[in-house]
C-alpha positions in Angstrom: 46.8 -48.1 33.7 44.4 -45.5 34.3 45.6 -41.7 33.0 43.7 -38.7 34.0 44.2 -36.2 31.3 44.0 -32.5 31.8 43.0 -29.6 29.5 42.3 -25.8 30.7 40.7 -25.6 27.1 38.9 -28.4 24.8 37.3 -27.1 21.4 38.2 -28.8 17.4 42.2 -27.8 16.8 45.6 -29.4 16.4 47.0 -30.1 20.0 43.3 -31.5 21.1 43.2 -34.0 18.6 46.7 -34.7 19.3 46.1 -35.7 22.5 42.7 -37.3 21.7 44.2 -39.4 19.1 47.3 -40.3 21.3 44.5 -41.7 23.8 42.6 -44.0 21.8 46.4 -45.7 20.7 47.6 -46.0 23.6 44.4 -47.8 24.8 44.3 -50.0 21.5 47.8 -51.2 21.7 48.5 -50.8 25.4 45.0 -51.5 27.3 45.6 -47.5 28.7 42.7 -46.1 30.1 42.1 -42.4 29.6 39.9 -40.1 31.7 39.3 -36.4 30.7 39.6 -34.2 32.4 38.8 -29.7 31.3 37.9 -26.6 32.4 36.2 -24.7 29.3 35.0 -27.3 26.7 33.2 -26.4 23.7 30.0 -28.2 22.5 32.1 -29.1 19.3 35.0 -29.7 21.5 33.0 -32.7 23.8 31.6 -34.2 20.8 35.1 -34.4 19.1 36.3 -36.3 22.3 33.7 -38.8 22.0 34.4 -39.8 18.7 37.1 -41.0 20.0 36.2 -42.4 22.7 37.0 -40.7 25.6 35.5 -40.1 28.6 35.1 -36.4 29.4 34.2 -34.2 32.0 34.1 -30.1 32.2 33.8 -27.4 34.6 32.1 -25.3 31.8 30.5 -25.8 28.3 29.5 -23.2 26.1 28.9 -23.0 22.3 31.9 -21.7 21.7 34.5 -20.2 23.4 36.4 -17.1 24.0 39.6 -16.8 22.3 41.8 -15.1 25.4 38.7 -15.7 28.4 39.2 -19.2 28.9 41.2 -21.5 31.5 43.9 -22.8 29.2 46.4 -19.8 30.1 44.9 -18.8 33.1 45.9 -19.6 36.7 42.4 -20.2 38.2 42.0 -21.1 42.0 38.3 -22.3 41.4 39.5 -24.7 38.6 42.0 -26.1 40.6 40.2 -26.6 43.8 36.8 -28.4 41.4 39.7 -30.9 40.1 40.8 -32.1 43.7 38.6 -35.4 43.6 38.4 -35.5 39.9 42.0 -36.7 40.2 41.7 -39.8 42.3 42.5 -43.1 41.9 44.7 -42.2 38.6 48.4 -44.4 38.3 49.3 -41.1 36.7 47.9 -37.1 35.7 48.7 -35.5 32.7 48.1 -31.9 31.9 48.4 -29.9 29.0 48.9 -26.7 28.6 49.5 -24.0 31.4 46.2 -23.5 32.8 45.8 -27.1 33.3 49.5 -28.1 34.6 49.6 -24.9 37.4 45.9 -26.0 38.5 46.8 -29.8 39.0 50.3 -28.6 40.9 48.1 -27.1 43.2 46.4 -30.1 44.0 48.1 -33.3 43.0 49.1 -35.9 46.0 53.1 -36.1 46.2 52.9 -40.1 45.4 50.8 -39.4 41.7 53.4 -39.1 38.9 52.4 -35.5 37.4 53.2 -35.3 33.7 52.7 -31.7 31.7 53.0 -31.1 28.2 53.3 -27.6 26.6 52.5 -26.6 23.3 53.0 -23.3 22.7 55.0 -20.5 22.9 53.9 -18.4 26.5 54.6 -14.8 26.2 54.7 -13.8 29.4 57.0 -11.2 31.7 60.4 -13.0 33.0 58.8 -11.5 36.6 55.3 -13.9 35.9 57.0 -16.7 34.6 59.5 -16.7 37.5 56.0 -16.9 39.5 55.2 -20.3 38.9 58.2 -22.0 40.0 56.6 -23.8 43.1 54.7 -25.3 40.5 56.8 -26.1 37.8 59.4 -27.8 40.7 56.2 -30.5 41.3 56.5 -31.5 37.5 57.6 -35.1 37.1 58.1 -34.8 33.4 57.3 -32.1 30.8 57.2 -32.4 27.2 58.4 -29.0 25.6 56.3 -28.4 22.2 59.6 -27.0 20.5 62.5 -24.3 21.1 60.5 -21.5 22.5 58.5 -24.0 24.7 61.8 -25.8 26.3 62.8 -21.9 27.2 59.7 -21.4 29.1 60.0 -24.5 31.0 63.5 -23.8 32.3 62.5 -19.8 33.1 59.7 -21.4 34.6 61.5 -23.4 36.8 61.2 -26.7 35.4 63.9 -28.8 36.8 66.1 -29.4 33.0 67.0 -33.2 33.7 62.7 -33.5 33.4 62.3 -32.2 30.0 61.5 -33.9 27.3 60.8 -33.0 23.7 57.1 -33.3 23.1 55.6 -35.4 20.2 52.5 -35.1 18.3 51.0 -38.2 15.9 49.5 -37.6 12.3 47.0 -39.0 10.8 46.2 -40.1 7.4 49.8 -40.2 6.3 48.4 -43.0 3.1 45.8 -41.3 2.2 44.3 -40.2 -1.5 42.5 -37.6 -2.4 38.7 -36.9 -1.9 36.7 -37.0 -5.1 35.6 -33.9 -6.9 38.9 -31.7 -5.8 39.9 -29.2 -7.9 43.7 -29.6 -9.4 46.4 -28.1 -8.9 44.7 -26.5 -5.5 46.2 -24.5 -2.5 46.1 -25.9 1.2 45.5 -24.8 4.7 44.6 -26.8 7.9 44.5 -25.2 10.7 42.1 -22.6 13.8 41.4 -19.4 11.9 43.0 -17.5 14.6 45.5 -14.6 14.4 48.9 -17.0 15.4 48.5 -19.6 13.0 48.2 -16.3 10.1 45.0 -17.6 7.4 45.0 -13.5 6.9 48.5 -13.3 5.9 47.8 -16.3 3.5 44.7 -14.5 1.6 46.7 -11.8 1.1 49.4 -13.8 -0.6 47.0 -16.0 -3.0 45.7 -12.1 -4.1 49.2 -11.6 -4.9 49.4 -14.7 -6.9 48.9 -14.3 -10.6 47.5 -17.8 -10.7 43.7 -17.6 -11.5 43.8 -21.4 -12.3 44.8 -22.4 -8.4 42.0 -23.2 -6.2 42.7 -22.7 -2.7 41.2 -25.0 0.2 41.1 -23.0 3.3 40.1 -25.9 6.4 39.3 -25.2 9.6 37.3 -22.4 11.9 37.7 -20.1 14.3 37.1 -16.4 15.6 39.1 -15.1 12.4 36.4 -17.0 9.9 34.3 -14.0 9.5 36.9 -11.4 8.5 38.6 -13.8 6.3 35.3 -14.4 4.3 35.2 -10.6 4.2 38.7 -10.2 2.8 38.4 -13.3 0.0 35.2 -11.1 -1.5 37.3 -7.7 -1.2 39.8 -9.1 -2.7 37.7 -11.1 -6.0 38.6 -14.2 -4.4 35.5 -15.5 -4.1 35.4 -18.0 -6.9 38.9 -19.7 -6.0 39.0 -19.7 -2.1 37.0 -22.2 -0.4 36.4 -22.8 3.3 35.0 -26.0 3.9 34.8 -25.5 7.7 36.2 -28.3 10.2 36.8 -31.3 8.1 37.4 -34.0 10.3 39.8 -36.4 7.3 42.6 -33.1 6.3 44.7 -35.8 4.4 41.8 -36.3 1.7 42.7 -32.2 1.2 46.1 -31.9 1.4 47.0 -35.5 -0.4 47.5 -34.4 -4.4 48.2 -31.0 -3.4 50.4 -28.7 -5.4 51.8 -26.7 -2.1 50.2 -27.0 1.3 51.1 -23.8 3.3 51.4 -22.8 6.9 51.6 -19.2 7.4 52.0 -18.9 10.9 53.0 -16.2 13.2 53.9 -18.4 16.0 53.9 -22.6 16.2 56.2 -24.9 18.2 55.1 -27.8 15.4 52.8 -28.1 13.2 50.4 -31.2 12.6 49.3 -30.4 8.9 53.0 -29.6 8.1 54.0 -32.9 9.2 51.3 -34.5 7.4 51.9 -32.9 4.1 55.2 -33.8 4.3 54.6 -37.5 4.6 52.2 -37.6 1.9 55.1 -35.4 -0.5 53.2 -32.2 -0.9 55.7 -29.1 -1.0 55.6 -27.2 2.4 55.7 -23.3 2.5 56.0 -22.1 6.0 57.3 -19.6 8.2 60.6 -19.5 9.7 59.2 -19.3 13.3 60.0 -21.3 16.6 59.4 -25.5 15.6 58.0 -25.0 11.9 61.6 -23.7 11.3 63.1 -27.3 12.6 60.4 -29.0 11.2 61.4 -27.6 7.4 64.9 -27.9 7.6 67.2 -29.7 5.6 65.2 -29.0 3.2 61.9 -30.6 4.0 60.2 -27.2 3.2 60.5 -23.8 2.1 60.2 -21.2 5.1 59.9 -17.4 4.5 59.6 -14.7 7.4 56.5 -14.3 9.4 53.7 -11.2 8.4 55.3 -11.1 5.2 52.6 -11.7 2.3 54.7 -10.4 -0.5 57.8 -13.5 0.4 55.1 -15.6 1.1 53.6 -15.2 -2.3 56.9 -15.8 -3.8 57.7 -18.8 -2.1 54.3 -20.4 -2.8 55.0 -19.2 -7.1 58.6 -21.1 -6.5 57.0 -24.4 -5.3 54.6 -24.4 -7.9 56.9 -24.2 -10.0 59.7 -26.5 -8.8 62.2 -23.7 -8.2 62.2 -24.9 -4.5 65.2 -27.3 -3.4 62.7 -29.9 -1.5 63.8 -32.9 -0.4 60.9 -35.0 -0.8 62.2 -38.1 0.1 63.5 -36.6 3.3 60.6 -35.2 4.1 58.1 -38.7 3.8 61.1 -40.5 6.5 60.9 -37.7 8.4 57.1 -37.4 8.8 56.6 -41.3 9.4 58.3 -40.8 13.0 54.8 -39.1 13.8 52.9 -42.7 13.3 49.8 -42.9 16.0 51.6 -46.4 16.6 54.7 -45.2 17.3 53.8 -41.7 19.7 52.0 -44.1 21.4 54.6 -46.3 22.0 57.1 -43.8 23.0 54.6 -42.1 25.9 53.8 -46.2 27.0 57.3 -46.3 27.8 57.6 -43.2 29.7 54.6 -43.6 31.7 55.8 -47.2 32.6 58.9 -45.5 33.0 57.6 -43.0 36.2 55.1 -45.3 37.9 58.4 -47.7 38.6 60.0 -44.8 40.0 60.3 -44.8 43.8 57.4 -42.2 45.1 60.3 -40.7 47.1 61.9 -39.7 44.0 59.2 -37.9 42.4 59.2 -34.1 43.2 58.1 -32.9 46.3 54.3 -31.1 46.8 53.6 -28.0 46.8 52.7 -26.6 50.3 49.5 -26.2 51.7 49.4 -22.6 51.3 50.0 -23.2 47.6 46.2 -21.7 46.6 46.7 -19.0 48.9 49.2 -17.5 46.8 48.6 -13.7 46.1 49.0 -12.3 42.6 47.1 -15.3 41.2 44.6 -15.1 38.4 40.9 -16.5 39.1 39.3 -16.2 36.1 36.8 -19.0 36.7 
């Protein structure tokens, strides 16, 4: 089986590697054979995909990318018309993300099972989600990144009996800690970018009256700079650390005395999940997914923005004042296995290339790029 991935947007974060790591299993335990396919890659981004093996091509490359000018929430004409032939001779196209899924509607053959995933939240106007129903009625199946996702795809358009929940694999759910770490320590995984909230967190550890708690801040982004700024306004110098992109999170987060996720917005989040499995205490937000994913007492979720509550929660965990349900939490992160994702998409593909091609949904018409009101930001 040969699947042509599609990505308006490649660069190091959580749903990339998701979808790089689901490629490699599926071709190690199914003989799947993934082809790349993006519109704005990062240099970081293409290297990432060839550690794990998979072939990539891009419309653009850069450096680094733009945080809002790029093609994964854009409807671009150009990017849809350069994938035409970059799409033949797949058994079936998946596309991630908006940008990606409304371009390869535009062009897809009726016969070629079409596949989109979405992983976030999409704040648009009812009037300019309503505007991509004649795409969204082409999707064969989408996978709906949590609540506020599955909404979107129905306003969309999204014919309900084709949605699926989404899943997302985790590594390193075994592993120990790196030598050298100091103890008990603070963790974050995740882009420094406004949604997933590293601001909100600095502010919090300044509220903490614990000068004996390291903090490991991973990751990078376009926030990295002003957070460095705010650590030395706020004396933290000495006791927040960013590592930058760490490519093995678990060796972090495993042996950690809380592991928090202080994001404004996230459908589901990777280094929650992975904490979880390896029986760190989870302080989150209650927002969209994360709030599902720290239920039942897996975690301990405060609102969003809020620095102070944050704060509080974190002191609470630290000091096992938190109901958490640790043993709950390892069962309910080992559904996120590599093996078993894997497994579960095998099926589904299998699944829509026995489907009679009659029964898949219908193209789009020919005058489907002529469409006015579009976006072509490429």
């Amino acid at each position: 089986m040969l699947v042509t991935r599609v990505l308006g947007k490649l660069e190091p974060g959580g749903a990339q590697l998701a979808l790089l790591r689901l490629s490699r299993e599926l071709r190690r335990r199914h003989g799947v054979h993934t082809r790349l396919v993006v519109g704005d890659a990062s240099h970081d981004g293409i290297r990432l995909a060839q550690r794990y093996g998979v072939q990539t091509i891009a419309l653009r490359t850069a450096s680094a990318l733009h945080p809002q000018r790029n093609l994964q929430w854009q409807r671009s004409r150009r990017f849809a018309a350069w994938l035409t032939d970059k799409l033949d001779g797949a058994d079936l196209v998946h596309a991630h993300m908006l940008g990606a899924w409304w371009a390869v509607a535009q062009v897809i053959d009726p016969w070629t099972p079409f596949v989109a995933t979405e992983h976030n939240e999409v704040n648009w106007t009812p009037r300019r989600i309503r505007s991509l129903g004649p795409a969204a009625r082409r999707i064969d199946r989408f996978y709906a990144m949590g609540p506020a996702a599955c909404r979107f795809a129905v306003s969309a358009g999204v014919r309900t009996d084709v949605i699926r929940p989404a899943r997302s694999s985790v590594a390193g759910l075994s592993a120990t800690a790196r030598h050298g770490l100091r103890t008990p320590r603070l963790t974050f995984s995740g882009r420094f970018c406004e949604d997933k909230g590293p601001d909100v967190l600095v502010e919090a550890i300044s509220l903490l009256d614990r000068d004996d708690l390291p903090a490991y801040l991973l990751g990078d982004g376009p926030l990295r700079t002003r957070l460095a700024e705010r650590i030395h306004q706020r004396g933290l110098a000495g006791r927040v650390f960013m590592p930058g992109w760490v490519d093995k999170p678990w060796t972090y987060i495993a042996g950690s005395a809380v592991h928090v996720v202080p994001s404004r917005e996230e459908a589901w989040s990777q280094s929650a999940v992975l904490a979880l499995g390896l029986g760190v205490p989870v302080v989150g937000t209650h927002v969209d997914g994360l709030a599902d994913t720290l239920s039942q007492s897996r975690g301990v979720t405060v609102a969003p923005d809020d620095p102070l509550a944050l704060s509080g929660a974190i002191s609470d965990a630290l000091a096992g004042r938190s109901p958490i349900d640790r043993t709950g939490a390892i069962r309910y992160a080992r559904q996120f296995t590599a093996a078993r994702v894997a497994d579960r998409y095998f099926a589904e593909y299998q699944a829509l290339l026995t489907t009679p091609a009659h029964a898949l949904a219908p193209a789009l018409e020919d005058t489907a790029l002529e469409d006015t009101g579009l976006e072509d930001t490429a």
